[in-house]
N, CA, C and O atoms as a GROMACS GRO file, in nm:
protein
  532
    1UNK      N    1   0.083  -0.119   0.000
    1UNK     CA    2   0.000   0.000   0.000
    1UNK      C    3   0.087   0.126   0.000
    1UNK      O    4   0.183   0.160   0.069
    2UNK      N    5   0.034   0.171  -0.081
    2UNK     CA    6   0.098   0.384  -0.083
    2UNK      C    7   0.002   0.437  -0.050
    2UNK      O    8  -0.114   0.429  -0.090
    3UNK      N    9   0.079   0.532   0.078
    3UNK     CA   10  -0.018   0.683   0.143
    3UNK      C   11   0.011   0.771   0.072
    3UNK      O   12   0.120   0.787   0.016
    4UNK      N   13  -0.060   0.822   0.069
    4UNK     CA   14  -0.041   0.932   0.016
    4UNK      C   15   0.013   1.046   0.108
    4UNK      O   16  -0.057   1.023   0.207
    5UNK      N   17   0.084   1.145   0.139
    5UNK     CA   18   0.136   1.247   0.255
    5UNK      C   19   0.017   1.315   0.272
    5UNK      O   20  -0.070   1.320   0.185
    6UNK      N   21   0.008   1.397   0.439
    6UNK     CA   22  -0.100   1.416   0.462
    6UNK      C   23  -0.001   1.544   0.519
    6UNK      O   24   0.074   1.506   0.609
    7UNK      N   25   0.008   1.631   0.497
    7UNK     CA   26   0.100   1.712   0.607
    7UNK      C   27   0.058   1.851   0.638
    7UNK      O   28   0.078   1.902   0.748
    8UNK      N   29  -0.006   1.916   0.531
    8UNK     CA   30  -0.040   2.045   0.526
    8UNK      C   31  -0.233   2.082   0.544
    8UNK      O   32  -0.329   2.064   0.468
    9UNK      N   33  -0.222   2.130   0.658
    9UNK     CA   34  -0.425   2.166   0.632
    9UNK      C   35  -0.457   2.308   0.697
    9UNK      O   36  -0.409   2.380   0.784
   10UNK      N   37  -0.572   2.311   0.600
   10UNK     CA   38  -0.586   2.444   0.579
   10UNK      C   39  -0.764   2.452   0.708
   10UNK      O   40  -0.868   2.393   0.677
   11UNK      N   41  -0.755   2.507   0.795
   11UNK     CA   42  -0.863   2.529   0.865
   11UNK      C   43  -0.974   2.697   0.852
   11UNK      O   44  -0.944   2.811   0.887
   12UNK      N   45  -1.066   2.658   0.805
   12UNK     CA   46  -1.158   2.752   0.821
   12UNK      C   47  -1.286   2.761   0.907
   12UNK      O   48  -1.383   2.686   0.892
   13UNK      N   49  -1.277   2.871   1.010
   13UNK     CA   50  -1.342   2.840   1.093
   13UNK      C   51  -1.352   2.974   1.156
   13UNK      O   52  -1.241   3.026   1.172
   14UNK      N   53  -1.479   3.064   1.205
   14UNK     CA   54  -1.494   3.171   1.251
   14UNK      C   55  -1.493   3.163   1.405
   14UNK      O   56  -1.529   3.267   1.460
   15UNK      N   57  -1.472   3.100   1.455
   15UNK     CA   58  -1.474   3.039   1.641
   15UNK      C   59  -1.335   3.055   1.659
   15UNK      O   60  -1.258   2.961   1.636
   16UNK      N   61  -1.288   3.186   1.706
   16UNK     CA   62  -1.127   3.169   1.782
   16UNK      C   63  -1.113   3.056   1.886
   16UNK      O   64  -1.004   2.999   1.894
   17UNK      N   65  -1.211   3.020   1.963
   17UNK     CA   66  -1.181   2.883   2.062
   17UNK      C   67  -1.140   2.744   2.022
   17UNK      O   68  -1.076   2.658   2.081
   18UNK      N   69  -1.230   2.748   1.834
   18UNK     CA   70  -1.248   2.639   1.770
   18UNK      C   71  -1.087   2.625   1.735
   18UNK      O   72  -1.001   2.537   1.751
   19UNK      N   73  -1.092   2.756   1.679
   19UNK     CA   74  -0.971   2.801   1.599
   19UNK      C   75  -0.831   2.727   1.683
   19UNK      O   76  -0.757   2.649   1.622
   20UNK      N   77  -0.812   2.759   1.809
   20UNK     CA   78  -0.701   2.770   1.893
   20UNK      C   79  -0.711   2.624   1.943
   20UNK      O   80  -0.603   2.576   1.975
   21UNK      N   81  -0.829   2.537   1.957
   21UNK     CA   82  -0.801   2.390   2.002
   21UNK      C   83  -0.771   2.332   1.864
   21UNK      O   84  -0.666   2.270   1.881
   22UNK      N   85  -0.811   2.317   1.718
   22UNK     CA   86  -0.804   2.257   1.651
   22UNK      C   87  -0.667   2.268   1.618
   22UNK      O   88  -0.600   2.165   1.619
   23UNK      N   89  -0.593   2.423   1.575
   23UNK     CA   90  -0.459   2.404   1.537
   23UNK      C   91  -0.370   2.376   1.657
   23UNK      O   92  -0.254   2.401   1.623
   24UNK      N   93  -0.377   2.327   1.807
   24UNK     CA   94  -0.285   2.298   1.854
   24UNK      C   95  -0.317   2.170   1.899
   24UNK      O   96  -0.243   2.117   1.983
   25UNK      N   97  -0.427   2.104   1.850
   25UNK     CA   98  -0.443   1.980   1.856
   25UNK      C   99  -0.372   1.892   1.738
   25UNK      O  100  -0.304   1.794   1.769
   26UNK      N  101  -0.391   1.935   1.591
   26UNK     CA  102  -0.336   1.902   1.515
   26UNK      C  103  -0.157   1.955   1.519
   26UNK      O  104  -0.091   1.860   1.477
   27UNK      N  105  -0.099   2.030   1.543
   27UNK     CA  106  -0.006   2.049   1.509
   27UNK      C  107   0.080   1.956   1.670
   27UNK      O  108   0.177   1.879   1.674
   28UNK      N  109   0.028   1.986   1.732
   28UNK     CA  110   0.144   1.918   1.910
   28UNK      C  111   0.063   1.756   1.918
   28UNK      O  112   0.095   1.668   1.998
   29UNK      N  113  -0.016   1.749   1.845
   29UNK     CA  114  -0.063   1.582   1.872
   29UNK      C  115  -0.055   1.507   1.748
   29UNK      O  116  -0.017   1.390   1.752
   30UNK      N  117  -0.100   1.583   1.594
   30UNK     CA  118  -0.099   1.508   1.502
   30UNK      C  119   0.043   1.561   1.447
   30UNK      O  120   0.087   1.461   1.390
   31UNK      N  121   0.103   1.625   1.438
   31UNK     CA  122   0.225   1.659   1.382
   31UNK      C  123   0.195   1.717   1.234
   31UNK      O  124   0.253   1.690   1.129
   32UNK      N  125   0.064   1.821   1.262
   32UNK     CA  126   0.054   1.857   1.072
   32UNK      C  127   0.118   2.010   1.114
   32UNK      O  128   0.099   2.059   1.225
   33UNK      N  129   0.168   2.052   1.044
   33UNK     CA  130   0.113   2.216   0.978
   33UNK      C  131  -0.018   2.302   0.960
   33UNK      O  132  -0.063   2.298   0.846
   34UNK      N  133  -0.079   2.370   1.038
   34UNK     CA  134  -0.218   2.377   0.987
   34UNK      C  135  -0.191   2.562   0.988
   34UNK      O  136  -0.117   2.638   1.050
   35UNK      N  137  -0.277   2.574   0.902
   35UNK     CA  138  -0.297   2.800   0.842
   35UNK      C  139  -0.393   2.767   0.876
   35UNK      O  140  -0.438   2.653   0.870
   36UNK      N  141  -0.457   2.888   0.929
   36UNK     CA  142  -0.586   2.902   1.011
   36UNK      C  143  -0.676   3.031   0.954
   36UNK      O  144  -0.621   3.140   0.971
   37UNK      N  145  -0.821   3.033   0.884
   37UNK     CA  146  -0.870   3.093   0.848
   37UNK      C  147  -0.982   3.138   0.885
   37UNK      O  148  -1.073   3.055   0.889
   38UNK      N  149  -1.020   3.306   0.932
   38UNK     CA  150  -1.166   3.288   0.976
   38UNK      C  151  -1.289   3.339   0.897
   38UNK      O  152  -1.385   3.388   0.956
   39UNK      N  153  -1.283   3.324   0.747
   39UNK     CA  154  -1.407   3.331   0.691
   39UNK      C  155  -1.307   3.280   0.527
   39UNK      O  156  -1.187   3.288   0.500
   40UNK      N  157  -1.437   3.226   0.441
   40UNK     CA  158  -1.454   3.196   0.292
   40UNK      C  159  -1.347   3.317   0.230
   40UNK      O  160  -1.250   3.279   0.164
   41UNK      N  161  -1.362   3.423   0.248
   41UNK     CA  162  -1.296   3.516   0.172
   41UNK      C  163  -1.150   3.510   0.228
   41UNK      O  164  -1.083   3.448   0.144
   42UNK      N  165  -1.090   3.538   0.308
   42UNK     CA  166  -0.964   3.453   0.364
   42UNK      C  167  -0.894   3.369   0.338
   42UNK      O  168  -0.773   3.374   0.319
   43UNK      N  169  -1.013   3.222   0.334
   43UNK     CA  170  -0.941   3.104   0.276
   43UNK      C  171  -0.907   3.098   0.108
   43UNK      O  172  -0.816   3.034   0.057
   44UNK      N  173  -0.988   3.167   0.050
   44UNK     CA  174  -1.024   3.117  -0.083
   44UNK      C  175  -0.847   3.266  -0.124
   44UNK      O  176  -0.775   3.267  -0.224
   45UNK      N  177  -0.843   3.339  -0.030
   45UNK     CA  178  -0.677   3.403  -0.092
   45UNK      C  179  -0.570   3.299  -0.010
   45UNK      O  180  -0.549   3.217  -0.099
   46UNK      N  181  -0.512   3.266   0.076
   46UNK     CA  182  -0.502   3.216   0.127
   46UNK      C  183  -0.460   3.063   0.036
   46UNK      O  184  -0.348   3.033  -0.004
   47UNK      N  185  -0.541   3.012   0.024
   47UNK     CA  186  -0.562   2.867  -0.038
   47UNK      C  187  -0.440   2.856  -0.162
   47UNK      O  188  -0.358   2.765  -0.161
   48UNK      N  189  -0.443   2.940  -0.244
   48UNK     CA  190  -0.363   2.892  -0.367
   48UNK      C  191  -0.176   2.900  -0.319
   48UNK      O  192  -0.083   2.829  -0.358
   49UNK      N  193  -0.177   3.014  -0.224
   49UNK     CA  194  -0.078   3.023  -0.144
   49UNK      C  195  -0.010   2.906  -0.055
   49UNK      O  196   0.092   2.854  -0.100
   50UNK      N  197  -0.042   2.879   0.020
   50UNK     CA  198  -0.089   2.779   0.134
   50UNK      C  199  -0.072   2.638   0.085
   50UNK      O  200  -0.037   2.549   0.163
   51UNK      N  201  -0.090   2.621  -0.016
   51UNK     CA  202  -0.138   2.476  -0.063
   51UNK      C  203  -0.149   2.373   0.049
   51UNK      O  204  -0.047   2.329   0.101
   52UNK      N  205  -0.276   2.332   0.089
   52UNK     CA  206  -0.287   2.233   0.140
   52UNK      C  207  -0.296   2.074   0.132
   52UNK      O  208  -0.328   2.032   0.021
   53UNK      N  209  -0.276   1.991   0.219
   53UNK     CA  210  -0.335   1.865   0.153
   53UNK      C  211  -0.497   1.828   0.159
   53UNK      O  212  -0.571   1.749   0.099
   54UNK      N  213  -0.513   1.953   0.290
   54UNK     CA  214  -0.669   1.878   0.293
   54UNK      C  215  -0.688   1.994   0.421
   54UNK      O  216  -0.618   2.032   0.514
   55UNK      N  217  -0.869   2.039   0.350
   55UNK     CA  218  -0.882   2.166   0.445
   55UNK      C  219  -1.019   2.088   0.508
   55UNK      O  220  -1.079   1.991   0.460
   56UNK      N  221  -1.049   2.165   0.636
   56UNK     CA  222  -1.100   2.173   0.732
   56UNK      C  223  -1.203   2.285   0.747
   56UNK      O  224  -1.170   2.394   0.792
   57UNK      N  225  -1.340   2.253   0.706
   57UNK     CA  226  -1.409   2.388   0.682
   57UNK      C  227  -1.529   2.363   0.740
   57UNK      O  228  -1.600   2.265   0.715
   58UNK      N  229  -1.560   2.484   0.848
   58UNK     CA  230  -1.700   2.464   0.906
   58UNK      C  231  -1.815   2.495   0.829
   58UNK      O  232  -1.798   2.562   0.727
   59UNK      N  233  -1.932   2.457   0.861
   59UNK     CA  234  -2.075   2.512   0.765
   59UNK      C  235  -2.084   2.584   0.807
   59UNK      O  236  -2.087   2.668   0.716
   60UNK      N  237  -2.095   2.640   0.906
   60UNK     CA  238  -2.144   2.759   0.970
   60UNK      C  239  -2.066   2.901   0.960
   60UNK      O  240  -2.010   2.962   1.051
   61UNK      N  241  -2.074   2.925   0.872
   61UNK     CA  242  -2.003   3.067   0.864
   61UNK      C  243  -2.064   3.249   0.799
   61UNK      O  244  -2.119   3.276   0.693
   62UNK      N  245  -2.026   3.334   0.906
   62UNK     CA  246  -2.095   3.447   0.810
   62UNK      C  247  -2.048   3.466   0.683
   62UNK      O  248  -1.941   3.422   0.643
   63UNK      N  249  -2.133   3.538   0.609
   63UNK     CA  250  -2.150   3.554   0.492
   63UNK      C  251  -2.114   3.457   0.396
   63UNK      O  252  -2.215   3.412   0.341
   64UNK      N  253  -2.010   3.407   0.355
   64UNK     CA  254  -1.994   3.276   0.257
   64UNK      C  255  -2.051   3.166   0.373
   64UNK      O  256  -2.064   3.198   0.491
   65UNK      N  257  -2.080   3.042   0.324
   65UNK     CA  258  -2.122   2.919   0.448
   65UNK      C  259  -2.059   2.823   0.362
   65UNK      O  260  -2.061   2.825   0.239
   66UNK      N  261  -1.997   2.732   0.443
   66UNK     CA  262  -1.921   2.619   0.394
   66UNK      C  263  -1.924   2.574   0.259
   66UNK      O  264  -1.834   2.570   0.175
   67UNK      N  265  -2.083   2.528   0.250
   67UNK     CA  266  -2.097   2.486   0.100
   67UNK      C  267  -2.092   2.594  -0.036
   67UNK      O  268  -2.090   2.573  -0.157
   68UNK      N  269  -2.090   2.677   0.020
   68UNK     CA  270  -2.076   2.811  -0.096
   68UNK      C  271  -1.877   2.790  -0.106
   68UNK      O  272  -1.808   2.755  -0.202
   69UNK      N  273  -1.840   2.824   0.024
   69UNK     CA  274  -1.668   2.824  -0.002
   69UNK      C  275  -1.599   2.686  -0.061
   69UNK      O  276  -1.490   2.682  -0.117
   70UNK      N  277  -1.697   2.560  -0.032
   70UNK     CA  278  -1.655   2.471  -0.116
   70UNK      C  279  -1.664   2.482  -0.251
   70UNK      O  280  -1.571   2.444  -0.322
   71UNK      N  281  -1.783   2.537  -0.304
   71UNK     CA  282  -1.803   2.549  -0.439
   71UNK      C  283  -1.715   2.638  -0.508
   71UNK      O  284  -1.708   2.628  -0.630
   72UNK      N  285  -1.641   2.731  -0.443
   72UNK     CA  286  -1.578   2.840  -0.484
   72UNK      C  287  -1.417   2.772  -0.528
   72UNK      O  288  -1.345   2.780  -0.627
   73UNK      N  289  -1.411   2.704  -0.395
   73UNK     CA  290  -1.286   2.616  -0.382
   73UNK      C  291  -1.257   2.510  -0.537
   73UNK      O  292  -1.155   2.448  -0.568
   74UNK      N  293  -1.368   2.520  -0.597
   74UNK     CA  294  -1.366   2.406  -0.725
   74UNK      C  295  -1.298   2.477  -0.860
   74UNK      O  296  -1.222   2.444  -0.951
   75UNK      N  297  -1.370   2.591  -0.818
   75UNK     CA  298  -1.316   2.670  -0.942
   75UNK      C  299  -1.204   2.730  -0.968
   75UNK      O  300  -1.178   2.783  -1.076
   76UNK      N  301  -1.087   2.725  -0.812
   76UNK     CA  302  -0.940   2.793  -0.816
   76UNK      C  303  -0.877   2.676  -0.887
   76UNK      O  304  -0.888   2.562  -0.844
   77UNK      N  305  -0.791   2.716  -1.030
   77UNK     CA  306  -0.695   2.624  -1.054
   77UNK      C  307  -0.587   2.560  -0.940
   77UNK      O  308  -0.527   2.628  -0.857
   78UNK      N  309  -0.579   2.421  -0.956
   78UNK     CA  310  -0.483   2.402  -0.885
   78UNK      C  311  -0.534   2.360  -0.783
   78UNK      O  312  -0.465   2.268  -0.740
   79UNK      N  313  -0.670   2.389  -0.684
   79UNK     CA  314  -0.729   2.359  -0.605
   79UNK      C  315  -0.811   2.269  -0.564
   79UNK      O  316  -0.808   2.204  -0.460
   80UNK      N  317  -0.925   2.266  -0.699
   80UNK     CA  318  -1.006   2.191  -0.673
   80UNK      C  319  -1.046   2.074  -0.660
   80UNK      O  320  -1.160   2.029  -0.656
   81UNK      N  321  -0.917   2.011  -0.651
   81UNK     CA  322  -0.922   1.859  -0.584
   81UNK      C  323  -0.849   1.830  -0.468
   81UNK      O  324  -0.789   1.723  -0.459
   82UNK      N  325  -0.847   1.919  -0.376
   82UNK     CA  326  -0.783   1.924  -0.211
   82UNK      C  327  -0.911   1.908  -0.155
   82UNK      O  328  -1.015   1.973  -0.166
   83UNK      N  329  -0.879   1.802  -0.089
   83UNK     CA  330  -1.013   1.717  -0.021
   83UNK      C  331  -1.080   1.816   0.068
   83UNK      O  332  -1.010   1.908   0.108
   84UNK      N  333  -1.212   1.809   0.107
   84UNK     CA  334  -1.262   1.884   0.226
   84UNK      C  335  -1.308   1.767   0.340
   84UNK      O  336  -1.339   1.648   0.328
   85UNK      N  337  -1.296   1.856   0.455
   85UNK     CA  338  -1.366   1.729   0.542
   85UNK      C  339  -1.472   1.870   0.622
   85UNK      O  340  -1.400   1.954   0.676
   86UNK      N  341  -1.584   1.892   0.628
   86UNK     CA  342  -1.689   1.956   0.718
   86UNK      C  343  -1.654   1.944   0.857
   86UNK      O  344  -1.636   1.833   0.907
   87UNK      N  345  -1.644   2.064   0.933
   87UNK     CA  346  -1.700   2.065   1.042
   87UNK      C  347  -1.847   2.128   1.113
   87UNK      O  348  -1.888   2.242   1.089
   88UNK      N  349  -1.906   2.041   1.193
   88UNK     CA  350  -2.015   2.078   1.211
   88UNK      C  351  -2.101   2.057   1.336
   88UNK      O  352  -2.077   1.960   1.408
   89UNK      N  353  -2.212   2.154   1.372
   89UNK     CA  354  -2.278   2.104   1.451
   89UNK      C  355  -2.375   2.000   1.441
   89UNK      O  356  -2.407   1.912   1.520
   90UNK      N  357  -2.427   2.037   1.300
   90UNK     CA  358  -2.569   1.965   1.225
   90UNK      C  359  -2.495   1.803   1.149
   90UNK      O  360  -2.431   1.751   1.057
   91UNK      N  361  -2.573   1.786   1.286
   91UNK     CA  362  -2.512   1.653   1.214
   91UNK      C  363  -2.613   1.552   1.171
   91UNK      O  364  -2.580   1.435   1.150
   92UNK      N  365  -2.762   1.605   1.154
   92UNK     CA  366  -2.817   1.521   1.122
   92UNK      C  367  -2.861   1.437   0.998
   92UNK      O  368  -2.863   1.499   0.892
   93UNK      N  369  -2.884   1.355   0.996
   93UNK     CA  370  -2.858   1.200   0.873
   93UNK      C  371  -2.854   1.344   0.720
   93UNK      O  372  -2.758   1.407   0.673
   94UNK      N  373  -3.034   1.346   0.678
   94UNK     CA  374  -3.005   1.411   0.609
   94UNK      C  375  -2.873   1.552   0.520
   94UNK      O  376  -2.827   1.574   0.408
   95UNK      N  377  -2.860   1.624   0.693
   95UNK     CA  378  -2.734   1.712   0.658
   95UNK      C  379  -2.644   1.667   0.614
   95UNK      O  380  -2.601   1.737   0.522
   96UNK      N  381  -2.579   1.569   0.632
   96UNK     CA  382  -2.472   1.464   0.674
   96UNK      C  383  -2.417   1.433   0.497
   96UNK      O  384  -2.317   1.458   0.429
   97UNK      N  385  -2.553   1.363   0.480
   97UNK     CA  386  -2.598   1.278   0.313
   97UNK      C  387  -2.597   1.406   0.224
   97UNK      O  388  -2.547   1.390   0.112
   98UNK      N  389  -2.654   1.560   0.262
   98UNK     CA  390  -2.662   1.695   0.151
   98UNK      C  391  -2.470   1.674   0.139
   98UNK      O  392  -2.400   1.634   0.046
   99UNK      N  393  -2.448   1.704   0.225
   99UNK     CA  394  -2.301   1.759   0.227
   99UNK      C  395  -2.189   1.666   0.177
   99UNK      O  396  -2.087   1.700   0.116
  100UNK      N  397  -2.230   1.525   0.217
  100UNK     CA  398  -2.150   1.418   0.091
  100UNK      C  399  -2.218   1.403  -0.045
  100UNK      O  400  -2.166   1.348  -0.142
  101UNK      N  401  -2.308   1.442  -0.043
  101UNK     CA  402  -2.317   1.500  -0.218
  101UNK      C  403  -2.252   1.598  -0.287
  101UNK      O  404  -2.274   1.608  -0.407
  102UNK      N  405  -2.177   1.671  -0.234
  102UNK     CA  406  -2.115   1.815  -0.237
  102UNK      C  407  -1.994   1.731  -0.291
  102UNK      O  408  -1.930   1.741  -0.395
  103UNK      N  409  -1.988   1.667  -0.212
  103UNK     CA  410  -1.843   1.559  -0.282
  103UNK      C  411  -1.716   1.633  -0.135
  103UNK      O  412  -1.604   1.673  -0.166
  104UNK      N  413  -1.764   1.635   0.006
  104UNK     CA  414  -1.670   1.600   0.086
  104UNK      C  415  -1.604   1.524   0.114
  104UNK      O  416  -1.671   1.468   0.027
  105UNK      N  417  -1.528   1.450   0.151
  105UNK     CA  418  -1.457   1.345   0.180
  105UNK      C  419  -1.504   1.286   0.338
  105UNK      O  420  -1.502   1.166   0.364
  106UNK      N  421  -1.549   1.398   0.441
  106UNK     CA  422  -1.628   1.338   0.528
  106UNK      C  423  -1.648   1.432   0.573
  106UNK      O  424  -1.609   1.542   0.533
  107UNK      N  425  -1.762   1.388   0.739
  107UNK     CA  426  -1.841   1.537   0.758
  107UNK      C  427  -1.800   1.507   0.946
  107UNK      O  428  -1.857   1.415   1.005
  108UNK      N  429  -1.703   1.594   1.015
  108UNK     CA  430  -1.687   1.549   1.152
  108UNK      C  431  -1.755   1.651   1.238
  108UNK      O  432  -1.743   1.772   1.215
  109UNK      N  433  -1.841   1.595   1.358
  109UNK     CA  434  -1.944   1.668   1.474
  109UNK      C  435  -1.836   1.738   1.550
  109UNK      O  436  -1.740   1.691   1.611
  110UNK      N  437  -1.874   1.857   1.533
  110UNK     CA  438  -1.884   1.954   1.666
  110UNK      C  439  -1.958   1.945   1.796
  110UNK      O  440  -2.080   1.962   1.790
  111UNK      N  441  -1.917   1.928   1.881
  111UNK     CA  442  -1.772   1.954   1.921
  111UNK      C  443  -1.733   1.797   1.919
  111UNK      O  444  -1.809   1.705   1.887
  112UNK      N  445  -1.582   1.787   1.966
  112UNK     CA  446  -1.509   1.697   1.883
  112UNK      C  447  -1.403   1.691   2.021
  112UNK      O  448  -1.379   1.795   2.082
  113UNK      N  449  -1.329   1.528   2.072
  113UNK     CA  450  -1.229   1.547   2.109
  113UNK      C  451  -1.131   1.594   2.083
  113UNK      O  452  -1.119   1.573   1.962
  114UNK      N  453  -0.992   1.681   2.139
  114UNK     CA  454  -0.942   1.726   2.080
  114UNK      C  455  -0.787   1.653   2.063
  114UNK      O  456  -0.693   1.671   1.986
  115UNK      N  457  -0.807   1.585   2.148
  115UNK     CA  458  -0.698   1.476   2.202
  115UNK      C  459  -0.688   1.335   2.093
  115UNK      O  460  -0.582   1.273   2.084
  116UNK      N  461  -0.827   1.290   2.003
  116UNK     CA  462  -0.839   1.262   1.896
  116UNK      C  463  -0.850   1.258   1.738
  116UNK      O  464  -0.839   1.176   1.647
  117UNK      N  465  -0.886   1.436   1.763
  117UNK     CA  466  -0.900   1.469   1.639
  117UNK      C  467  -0.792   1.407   1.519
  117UNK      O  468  -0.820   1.334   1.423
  118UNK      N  469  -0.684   1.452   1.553
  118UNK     CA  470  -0.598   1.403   1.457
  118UNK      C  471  -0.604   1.238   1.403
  118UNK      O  472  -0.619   1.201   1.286
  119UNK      N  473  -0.591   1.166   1.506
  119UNK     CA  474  -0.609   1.036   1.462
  119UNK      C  475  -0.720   1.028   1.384
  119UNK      O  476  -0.698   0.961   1.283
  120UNK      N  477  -0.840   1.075   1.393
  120UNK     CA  478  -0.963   1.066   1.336
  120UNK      C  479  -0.925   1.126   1.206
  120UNK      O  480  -0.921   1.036   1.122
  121UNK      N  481  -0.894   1.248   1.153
  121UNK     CA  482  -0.821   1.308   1.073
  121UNK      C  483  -0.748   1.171   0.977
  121UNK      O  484  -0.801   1.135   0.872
  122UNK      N  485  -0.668   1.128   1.011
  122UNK     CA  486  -0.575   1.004   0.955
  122UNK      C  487  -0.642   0.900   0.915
  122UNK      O  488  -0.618   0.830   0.817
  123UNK      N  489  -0.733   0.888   0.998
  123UNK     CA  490  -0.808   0.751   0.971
  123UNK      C  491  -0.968   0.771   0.847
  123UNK      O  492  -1.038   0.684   0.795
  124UNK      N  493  -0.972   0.911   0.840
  124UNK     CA  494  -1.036   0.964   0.682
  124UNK      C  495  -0.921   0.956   0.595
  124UNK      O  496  -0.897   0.877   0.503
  125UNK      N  497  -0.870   1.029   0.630
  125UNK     CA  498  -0.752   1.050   0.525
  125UNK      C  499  -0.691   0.882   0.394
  125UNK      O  500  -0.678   0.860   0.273
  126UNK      N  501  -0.674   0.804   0.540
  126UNK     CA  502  -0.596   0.643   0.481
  126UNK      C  503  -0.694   0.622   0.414
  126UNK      O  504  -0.669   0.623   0.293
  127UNK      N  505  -0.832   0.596   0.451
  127UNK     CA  506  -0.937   0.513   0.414
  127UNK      C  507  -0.971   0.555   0.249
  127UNK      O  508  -1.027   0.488   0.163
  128UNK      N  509  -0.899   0.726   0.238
  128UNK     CA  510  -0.952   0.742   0.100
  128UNK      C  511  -0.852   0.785  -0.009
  128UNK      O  512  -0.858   0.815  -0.128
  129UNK      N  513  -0.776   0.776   0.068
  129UNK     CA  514  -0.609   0.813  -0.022
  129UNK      C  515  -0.450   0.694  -0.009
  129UNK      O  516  -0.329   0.718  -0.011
  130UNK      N  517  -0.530   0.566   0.004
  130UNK     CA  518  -0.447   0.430  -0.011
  130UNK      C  519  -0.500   0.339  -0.169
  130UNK      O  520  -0.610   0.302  -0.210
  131UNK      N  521  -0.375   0.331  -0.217
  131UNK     CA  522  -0.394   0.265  -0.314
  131UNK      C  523  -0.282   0.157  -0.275
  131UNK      O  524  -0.202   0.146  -0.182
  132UNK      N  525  -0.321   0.069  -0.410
  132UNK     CA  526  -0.201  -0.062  -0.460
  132UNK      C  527  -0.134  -0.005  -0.562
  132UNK      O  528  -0.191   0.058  -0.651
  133UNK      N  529   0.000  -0.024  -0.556
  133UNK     CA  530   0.114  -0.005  -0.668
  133UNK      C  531   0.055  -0.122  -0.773
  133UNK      O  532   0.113  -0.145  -0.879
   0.00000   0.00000   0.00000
C-alpha cells in the first residue's frame, strides 16, 4: 500500500476557541502544519498560497457558508481537488448525506475530542487516499 502524505491543512473556521483547540491539537498531537482561516474570503486568498493537503471547513459561517466556499474552492486552478472534510454542529442524517453530495470526503461533529482529532483526521484521510502499486 501507498499513502499518500497528509502534512499540510488548511482550517476555516470563525470560532477563535475552535480556531485555537483545533490548530494545537493538530499540530502538538498530530504533527501537521495547519494555516488558520476565519471566513470563505480569507481562505479562498489564502488557499492557492498555502497549498494544502486537505482543508477543514465549518458550515457555519458568516456571509460565505461552507458549502458556498466549497463550491468556490472548485473553481481555483490548482485547487479543486484538495479534499474537504466539514465541520459541524448539524449533524443530522439528512445534513450529513446533503453535504457528501457536495463531494466531501467526510463530515466530523462539533464539538469533537481534541486529544483525537488528529487520529480521526488520519483515519479519513488512509481510508480514502491508499492505493495498490
Amino acid at each position: 500500500m501507498i499513502r499518500l502524505p497528509l502534512n499540510r491543512i488548511l482550517l476555516v473556521d470563525d470560532d477563535t476557541d475552535i480556531q485555537t483547540i483545533v490548530k494545537m491539537s493538530l499540530e502538538i498531537v498530530g504533527g501537521f502544519t495547519v494555516e488558520v482561516c476565519s471566513s470563505g474570503d480569507e481562505a479562498l486568498q489564502k488557499l492557492p498560497l498555502f497549498k494544502p493537503d486537505l482543508i477543514l471547513l465549518d458550515v457555519m459561517l458568516p456571509g460565505m457558508d461552507g458549502p458556498a466556499i466549497f463550491e468556490a474552492i472548485k473553481k481555483i486552478p490548482d485547487c479543486q481537488n484538495i479534499p474537504v472534510i466539514f465541520l459541524t454542529a448539524k449533524v443530522q442524517t439528512q445534513n450529513i448525506d446533503t453535504y457528501q453530495k457536495l463531494g466531501v470526503i467526510a463530515v466530523l461533529k462539533k464539538p469533537f475530542d481534541p486529544m483525537t482529532l488528529s487520529n480521526k483526521i488520519k483515519e479519513i484521510w488512509n481510508g480514502h487516499y491508499e492505493y495498490d502499486e
